[in-house]
C-alpha positions as CSV (number, residue, x, y, z in Angstrom):
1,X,-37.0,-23.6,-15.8
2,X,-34.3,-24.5,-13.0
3,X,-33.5,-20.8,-13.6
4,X,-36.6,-19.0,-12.3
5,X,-36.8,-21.6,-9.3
6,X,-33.4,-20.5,-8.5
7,X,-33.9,-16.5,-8.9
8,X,-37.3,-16.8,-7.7
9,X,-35.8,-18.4,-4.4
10,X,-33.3,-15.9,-4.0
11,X,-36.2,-13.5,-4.6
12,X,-38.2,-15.1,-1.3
13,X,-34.7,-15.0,0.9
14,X,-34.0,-11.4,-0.1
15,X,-37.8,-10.8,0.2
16,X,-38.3,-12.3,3.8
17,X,-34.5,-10.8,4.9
18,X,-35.9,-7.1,3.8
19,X,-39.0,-7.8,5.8
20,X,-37.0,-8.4,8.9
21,X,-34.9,-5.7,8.4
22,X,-37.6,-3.3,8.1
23,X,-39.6,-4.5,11.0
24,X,-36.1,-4.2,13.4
25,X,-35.3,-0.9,11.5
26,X,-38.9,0.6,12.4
27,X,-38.2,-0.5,16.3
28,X,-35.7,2.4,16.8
29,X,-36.6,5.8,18.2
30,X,-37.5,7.9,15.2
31,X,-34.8,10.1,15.7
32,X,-31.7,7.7,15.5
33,X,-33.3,5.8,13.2
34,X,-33.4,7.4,9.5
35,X,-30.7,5.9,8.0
36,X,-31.1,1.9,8.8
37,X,-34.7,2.9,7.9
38,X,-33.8,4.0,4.4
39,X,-31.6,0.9,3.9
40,X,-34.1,-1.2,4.8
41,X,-36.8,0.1,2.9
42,X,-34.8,0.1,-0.1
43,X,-33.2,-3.7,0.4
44,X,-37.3,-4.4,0.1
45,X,-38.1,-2.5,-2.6
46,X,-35.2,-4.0,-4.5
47,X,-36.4,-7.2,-3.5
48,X,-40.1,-6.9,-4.6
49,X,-38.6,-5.4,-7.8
50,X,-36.2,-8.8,-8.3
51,X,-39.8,-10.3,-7.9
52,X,-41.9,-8.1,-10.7
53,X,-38.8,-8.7,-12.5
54,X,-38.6,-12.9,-12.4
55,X,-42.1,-12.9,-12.8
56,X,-42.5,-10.9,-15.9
57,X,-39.5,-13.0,-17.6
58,X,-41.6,-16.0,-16.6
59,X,-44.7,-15.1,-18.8
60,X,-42.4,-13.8,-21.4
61,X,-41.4,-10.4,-20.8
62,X,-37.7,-11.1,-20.4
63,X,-35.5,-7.7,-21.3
64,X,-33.5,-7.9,-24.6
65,X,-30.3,-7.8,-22.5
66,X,-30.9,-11.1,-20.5
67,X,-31.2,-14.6,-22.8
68,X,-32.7,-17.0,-20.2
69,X,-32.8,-20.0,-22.8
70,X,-28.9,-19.0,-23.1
71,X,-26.5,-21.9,-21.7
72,X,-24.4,-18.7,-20.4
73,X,-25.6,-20.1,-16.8
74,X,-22.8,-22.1,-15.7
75,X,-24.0,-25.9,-15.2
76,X,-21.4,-26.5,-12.2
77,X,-22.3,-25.1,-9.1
78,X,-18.4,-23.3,-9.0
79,X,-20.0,-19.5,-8.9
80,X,-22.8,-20.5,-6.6
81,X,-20.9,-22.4,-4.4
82,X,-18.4,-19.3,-4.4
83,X,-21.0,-16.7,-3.8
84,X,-22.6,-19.2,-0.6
85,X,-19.1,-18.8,0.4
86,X,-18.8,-14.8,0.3
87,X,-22.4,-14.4,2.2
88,X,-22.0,-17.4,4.6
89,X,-19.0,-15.3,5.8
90,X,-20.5,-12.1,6.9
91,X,-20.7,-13.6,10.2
92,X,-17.2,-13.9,10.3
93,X,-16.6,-10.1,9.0
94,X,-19.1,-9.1,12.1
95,X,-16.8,-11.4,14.8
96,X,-13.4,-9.9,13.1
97,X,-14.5,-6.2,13.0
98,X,-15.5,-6.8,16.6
99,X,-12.2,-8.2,17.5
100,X,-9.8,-5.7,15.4
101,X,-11.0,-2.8,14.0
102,X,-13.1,-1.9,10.7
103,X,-10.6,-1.1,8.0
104,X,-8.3,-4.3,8.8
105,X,-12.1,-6.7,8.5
106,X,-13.2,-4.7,5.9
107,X,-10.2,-5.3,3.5
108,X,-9.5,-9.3,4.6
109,X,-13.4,-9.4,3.8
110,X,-13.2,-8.0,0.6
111,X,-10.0,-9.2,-0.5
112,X,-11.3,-13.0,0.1
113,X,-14.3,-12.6,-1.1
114,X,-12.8,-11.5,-4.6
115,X,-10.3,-14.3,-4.0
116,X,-13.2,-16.8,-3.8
117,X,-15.3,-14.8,-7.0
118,X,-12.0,-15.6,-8.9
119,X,-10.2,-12.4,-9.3
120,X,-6.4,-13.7,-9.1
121,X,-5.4,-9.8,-9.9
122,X,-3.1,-8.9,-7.2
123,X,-3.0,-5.1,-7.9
124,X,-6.9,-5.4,-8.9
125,X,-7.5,-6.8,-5.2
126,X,-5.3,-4.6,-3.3
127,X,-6.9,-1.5,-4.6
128,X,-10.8,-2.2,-4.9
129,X,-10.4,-3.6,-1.6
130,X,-8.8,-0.1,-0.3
131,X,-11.2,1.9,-2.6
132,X,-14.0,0.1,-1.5
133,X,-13.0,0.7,2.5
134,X,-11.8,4.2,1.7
135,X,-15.2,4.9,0.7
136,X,-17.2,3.3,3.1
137,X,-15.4,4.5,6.2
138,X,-15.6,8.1,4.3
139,X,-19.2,7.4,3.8
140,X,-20.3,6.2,7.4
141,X,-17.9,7.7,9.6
142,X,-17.6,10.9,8.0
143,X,-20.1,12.3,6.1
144,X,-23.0,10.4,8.4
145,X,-20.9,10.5,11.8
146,X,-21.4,6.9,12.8
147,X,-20.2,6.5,16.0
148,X,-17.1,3.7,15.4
149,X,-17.4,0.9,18.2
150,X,-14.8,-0.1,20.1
151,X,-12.5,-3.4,19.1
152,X,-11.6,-6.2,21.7
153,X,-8.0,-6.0,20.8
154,X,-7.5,-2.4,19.6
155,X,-9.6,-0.7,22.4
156,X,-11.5,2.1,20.4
C-alpha cells in the first residue's frame, strides 16, 4: 500500500506542477507562445494519465508488465533519495546555464545526475551526456530557433 501513496503523491506534485505550468504557459501572447503551451499541456495530460493509471492498479487493473505486490521496490530509500537529488538540482542547472553557457550546464547536469542514478560507466556518461546536449541544442536552437540568452561570464 506504501506504493500507491508514494506514486499517487508524485501523481498530485506532477499534477499541481502541470497546472502551473499551463496557467503561466496560457499568459504569453498567442503568437510566441505555441511551443511552452504544447509542453505544458502535455506535462498535464501525462500527469492525469499517471493518475488513471495508479488508480486503476488500485482497484485491481494493474498491467501484466508491473507486479506491485513484487519486493522489486527497493526498501532503502538509495534510488529515492538519488532521484530527490537529480530534481532538487535543476535550480542549480538554471543558476549555471545563466552563469556559463548551455552546453557546458547541460553536460555537468547530466553527467551528475547519472553519477548520482549510479551509472559508474565513464564512456556511457561521456557520450549520453553529449548525445543528449547534441540533441537538445539541435532541437531548440535549430530546428525551433530559440533565441540563446546571454551568459554572465561568456557574454552571448
Amino acid at each position: 500500500m506504501k506504493i500507491f501513496a508514494r506514486e499517487d503523491s508524485f501523481s498530485l506534485l506532477t499534477l499541481l506542477l502541470a497546472v502551473v505550468c499551463v496557467s503561466v504557459a496560457f499568459r504569453y501572447p498567442a503568437d510566441s507562445s505555441g511551443f511552452p503551451r504544447a509542453v505544458a499541456t502535455f506535462l498535464l495530460l501525462l500527469a492525469v494519465g499517471d493518475l488513471v493509471r495508479s488508480a486503476a492498479a488500485r482497484r485491481g487493473f494493474a498491467p501484466d508488465s508491473i507486479d506491485t505486490a513484487d519486493s522489486a521496490v527497493p526498501s532503502d530509500w538509495r534510488h529515492f533519495r538519488a532521484a530527490l537529488l537529480v530534481f532538487a538540482s535543476a535550480p542549480a542547472y538554471i543558476v549555471v546555464a545563466r552563469l556559463f553557457d548551455f552546453e557546458i550546464a547541460t553536460f555537468v547536469y547530466l553527467a551528475a545526475g547519472m553519477f548520482a542514478l549510479g551509472v559508474r560507466n565513464s564512456l556511457l556518461i561521456v557520450s549520453v551526456s553529449v548525445g543528449v546536449m547534441l540533441a537538445v541544442k539541435a532541437l531548440f536552437f535549430v530546428l525551433l530557433d530559440v533565441t540563446r540568452t546571454s551568459t554572465l561570464i561568456f557574454g552571448t
